[in-house]
C-alpha positions as CSV (number, residue, x, y, z in Angstrom):
1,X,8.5,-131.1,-84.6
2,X,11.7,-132.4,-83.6
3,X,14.8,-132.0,-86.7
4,X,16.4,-134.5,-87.8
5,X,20.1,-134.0,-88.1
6,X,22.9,-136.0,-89.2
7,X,26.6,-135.0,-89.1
8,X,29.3,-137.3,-90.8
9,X,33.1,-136.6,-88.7
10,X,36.2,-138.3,-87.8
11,X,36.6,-138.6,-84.4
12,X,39.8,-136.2,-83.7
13,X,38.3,-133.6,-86.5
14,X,38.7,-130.2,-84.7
15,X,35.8,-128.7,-87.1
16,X,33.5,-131.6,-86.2
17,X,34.3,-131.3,-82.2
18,X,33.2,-127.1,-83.0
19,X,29.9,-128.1,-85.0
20,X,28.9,-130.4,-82.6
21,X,29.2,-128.2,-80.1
22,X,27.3,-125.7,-81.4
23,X,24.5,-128.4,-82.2
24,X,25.2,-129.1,-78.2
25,X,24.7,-125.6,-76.9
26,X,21.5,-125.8,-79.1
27,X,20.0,-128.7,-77.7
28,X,20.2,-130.1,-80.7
29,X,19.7,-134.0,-81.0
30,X,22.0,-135.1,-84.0
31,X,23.0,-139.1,-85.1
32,X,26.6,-138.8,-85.7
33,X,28.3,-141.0,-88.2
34,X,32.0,-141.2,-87.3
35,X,33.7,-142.2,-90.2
36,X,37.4,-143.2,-88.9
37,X,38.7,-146.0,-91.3
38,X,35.3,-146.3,-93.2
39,X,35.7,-145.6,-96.8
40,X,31.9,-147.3,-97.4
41,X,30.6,-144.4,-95.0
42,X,33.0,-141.9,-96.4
43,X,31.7,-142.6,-99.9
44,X,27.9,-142.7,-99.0
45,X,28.3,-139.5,-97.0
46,X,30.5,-138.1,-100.7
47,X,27.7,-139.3,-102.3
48,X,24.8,-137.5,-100.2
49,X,27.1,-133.9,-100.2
50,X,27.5,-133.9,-103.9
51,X,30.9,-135.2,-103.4
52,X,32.2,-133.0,-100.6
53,X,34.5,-135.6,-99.0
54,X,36.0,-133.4,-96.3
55,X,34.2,-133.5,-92.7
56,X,32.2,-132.6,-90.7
57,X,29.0,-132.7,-93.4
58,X,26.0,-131.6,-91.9
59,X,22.1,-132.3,-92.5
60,X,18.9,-131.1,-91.1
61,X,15.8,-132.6,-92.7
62,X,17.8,-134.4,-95.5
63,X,19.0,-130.8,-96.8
64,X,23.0,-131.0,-97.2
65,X,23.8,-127.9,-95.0
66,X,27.5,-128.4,-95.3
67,X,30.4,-128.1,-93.3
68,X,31.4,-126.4,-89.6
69,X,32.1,-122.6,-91.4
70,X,28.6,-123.3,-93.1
71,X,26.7,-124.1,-90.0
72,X,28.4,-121.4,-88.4
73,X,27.6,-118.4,-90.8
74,X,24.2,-119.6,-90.8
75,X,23.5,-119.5,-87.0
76,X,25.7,-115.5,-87.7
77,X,23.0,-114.4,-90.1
78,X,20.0,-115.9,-88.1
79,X,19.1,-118.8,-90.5
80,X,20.1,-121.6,-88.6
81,X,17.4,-121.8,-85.5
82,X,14.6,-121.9,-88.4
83,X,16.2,-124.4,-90.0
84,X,16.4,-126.3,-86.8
85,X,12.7,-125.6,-85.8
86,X,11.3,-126.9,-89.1
């Protein structure tokens, strides 16, 4: 089965260029919600991330991973590919 993943970013965010990346060099299909001058989207995505307001956030499977040091430490410790192959 194929994750679904979602990342919220602003377009010049240097954490959201390395998280993506990282999704990249995984093969890692994402939809990508850039948020540059949308406070509606900014708010939804506050909403989802119990009110983390600071990008990128990151889901897999509708579970609020976090930000780019998040998605990082989990690929470290070895959580993140399971995640991605649920």
């Amino acid at each position: 089965m194929t994750p679904h993943v979602e990342i919220y970013t602003w377009s010049t965010c240097p954490f959201c260029i390395r998280a993506k990346a990282l999704l990249d060099r995984k093969g890692v299909q994402y939809t990508e919600y850039c948020l540059d001058g949308d406070e509606p989207g900014r708010a939804k995505m506050a909403e989802r991330s119990n009110g983390r307001r600071s990008v990128p956030q990151i889901f897999i499977n509708d579970q609020h991973i976090g930000g780019c040091d998040d998605i990082h430490a989990l690929d470290r410790s070895g959580k993140l590919d399971p995640l991605l192959a649920a």
